[in-house]
Phi, psi and omega in degrees: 000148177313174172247127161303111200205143182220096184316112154217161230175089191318297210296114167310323170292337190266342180302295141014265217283321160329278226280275172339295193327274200310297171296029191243014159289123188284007197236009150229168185202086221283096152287322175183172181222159205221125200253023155183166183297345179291331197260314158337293184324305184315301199293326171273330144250080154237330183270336197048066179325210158229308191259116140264130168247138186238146163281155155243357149252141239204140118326155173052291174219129213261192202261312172263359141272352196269302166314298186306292135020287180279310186309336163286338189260308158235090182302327178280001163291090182288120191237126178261132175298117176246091195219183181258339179273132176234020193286145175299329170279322188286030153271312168279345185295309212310306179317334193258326193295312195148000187300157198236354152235178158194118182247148202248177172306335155310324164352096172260182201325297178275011143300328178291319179294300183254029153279326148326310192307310215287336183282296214303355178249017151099025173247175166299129176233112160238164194276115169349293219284343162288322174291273189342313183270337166332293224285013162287308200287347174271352186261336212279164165261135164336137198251150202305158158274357161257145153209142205286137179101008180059061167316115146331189169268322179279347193293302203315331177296313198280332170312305216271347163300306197281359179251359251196322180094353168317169178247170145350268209294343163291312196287334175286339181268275172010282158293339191047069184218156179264168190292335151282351181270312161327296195269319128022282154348286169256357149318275203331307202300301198304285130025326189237013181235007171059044180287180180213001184190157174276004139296317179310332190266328155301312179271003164286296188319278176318332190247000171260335176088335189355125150245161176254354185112312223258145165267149190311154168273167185321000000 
């Protein structure tokens, strides 16, 4: 029998075009699509699929909460993560909501195809660069438990990168993050420590001693 797989995706085009892609397999078959988690939720149980591929961030109810959702309503539905995002928290929320993957949009057809294949029989699908940062974040040593500007764990790591003289595409090959997630990162960062330039964030690091804890990545 086909694999029952159900898209969702705010963006129509990317929504679509999935959904063809994918559905030009003689071994699946995009019972529906879905344009935010509310409506995921509603379509899988009316279809009960077997694979979702979910977006995460969404109108109306987001990728990981709408996983969270499904995986409380149908534990036999398997939802593979589909996003453009590769930051250690959307990685681990999808993973703790119950996703049994996670891929990023890079993804071609046939790496998507048998991540499907590979969901619908109950195994795990991750993207390298994901599997690469799992296994950083299981080797790293723990990060203070306080940090200053009410910081993240990661702003704060990439503070202390920028202090170190890195660049964007060094912290990004560094984390095995992509460079819009870098700087994403440090908008936030500058925004919540009110820095105006990455000398200000460099003469925080020198005159605070600032670490980050973590042992360098590869």
């Amino acid at each position: 029998m086909a694999i029952k797989l159900v898209v969702v995706d705010d963006q129509t085009s990317v929504r679509e075009a999935l959904a063809v892609m994918l559905g030009l397999a003689e071994d699946v078959d995009v019972v529906a699509t879905a344009t935010n988690g509310e409506e995921a939720v509603a379509v899988v149980g009316e279809h009960r699929p077997d694979v979702v591929l979910m977006d995460l961030h969404m109108p109306k109810l987001g990728g990981v909460a709408a996983t969270a959702k499904i995986h409380e309503q149908a534990p036999d539905v398997h939802v593979v993560v589909l996003t453009t995002f590769e930051d250690d928290e959307s990685i681990l929320a999808a993973l703790r909501a119950g996703a049994s993957g996670y891929l990023t949009k890079e993804a071609d057809r046939a790496t998507l195809l048998q991540a499907v294949r590979s969901a619908s029989h109950g195994q795990s699908v991750l993207d390298p660069r994901v599997q690469r940062r799992l296994l950083t974040l299981a080797t790293a040593r723990p990060v203070a438990s306080e940090t200053p500007f009410n910081l993240t764990a990661r702003e704060f790591e990439i503070l202390g990168l920028i202090g170190e003289g890195l660049r964007n595409p060094e912290i990004a090959k560094r984390l095995v993050i992509s460079e819009a997630t870098v700087k994403t990162h440090i908008n936030n960062l500058f925004a919540k420590a009110g820095f105006h330039s990455r000398t200000d964030a460099v003469r925080y690091v020198l005159n605070n001693r600032v670490e980050t804890g973590l042992h360098p990545g590869p």
